[in-house]
N, C-alpha and C positions, 0 to 999 in steps of 0.2 A: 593356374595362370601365373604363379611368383614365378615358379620357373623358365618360364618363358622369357622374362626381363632376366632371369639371373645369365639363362643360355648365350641371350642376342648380346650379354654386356663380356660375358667369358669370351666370347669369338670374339667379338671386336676388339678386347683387350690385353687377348694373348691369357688368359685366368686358367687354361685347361694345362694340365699338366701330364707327359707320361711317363710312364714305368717300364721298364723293360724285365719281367720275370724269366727268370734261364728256366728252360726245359731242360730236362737232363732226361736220358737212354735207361731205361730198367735194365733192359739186356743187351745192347748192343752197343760198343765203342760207339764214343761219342767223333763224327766227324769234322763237327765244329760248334763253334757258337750257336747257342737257338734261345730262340727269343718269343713270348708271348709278346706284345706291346699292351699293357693294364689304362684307361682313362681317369682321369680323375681331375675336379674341377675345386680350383684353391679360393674358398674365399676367406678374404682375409687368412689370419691363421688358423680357417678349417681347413679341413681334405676332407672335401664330399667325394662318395662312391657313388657310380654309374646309377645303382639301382633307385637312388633315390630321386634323376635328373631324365634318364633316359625313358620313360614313362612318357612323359611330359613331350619330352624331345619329339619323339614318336608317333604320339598325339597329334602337335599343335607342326608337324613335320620342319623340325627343326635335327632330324637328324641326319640327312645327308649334308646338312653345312657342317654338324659334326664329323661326321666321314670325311669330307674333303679337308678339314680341319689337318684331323688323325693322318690322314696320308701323306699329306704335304710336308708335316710337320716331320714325320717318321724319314721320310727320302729326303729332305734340306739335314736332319741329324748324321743321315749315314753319310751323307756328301762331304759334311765337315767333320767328322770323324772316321777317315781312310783307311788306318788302321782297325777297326773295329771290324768295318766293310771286310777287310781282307781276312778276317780270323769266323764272318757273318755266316753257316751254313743254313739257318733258317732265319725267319720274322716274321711271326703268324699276328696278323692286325684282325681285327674280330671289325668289321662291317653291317650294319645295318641291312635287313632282305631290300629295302625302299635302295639301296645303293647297289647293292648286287645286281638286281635288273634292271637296272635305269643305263640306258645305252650309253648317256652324255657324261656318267660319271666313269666308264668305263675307258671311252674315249680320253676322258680326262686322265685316268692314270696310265695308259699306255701312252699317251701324248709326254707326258710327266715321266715317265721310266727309259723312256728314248733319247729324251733331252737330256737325262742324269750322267754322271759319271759312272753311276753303276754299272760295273759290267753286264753285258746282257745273260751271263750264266747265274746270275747273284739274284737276277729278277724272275728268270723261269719257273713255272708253276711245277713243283714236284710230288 
């Protein structure tokens, strides 16, 4: 149940932090930037890892506020950095299954990827 207050106090207070880890090509030229996005929740001067919050999250379903969290947060960063967008050939965001089959979130981000500046070829599922 801590987690639960530390979750609902992270989203409201902006506390979640992300990571962009590059993928890089074993074998094949790389044809641009790629990108895991990694989660992680700052308290204070920790850096909590997912495994010890998302339990919890999951449980008490606090994880699609986290998902909508992560997405938003991900497409406002690409928006203000243009550059990066332009160099972007992938951005693999890890979602919750309670997100993936939920209609209203999906809605939510194709609503969200329409509205963006992102080009619509930058959004396409590959």
């Amino acid at each position: 149940m801590q987690w639960v207050a530390s979750i609902t106090d992270a989203l409201e207070n902006d506390q979640f932090r992300l990571y962009a880890q590059p993928i890089h090509a074993c074998c094949a030229p790389d044809k641009g930037d790629r990108y895991e996005i990694l989660l992680r929740l700052q308290d204070g001067e920790e850096t909590i890892r997912p495994a010890a919050f998302l339990p919890s999250a999951e449980r008490f379903n606090l994880s699609m506020k986290i998902d909508h969290w992560v997405f938003d947060h991900v497409i406002e960063w690409l928006e203000t950095h243009e550059s990066a967008l332009g160099r972007l050939d992938l951005c693999s965001i890890n979602l919750s299954a309670l997100s993936l089959c939920d209609d209203a979130f999906l809605q939510h981000a194709i609503t969200r990827l329409e509205s963006s500046v992102i080009p619509p070829g930058n959004s396409a599922s590959r």
